[in-house]
N, C-alpha and C positions, 0 to 999 in steps of 0.2 A: 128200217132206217132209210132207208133208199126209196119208199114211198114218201116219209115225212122230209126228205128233201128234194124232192119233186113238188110237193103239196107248200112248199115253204116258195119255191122258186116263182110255182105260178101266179103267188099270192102278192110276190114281191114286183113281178111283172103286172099283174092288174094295179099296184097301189100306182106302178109307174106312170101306167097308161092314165087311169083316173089323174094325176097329177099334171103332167101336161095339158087334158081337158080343159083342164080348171083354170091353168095356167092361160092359155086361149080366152075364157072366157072374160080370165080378171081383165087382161088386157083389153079387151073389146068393150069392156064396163068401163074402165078407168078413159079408155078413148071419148068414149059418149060424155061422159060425167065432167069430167076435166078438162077434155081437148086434149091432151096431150098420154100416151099410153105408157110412159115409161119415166114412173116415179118409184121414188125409195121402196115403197112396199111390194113394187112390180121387182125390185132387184133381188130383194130378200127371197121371194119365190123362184125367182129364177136359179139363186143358188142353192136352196131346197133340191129343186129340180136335179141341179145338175152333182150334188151329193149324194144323192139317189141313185143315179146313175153309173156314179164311178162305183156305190156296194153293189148294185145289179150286177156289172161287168167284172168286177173281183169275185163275185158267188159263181160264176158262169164259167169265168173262164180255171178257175180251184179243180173243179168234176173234169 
């Protein structure tokens, strides 16, 4: 049990990291494309993001 919630935690940690990557990226795409970085679709990710983060930080701090 305590293997498959180590194996769950790290998985949940990589999807984080992959997700701000991306987040980074969109931004830097919507900058080039548009001129300006921070439209409706850039906010939507942003709170993706940051719902992510609040279950990371509730699984972390539960153990």
């Amino acid at each position: 049990m305590a293997q498959d919630d180590a194996a769950v935690k790290t998985a949940l940690i990589i999807m984080y990291v992959i997700g701000i990557i991306c987040l980074g990226i969109t931004f830097f795409v919507l900058d080039k494309v548009n001129g300006k970085w921070f439209t409706k679709f850039s906010i939507g990710l942003v709170s993706i993001v940051l719902v992510m983060g609040i279950i990371l930080i509730n699984l972390i701090n539960v153990n």
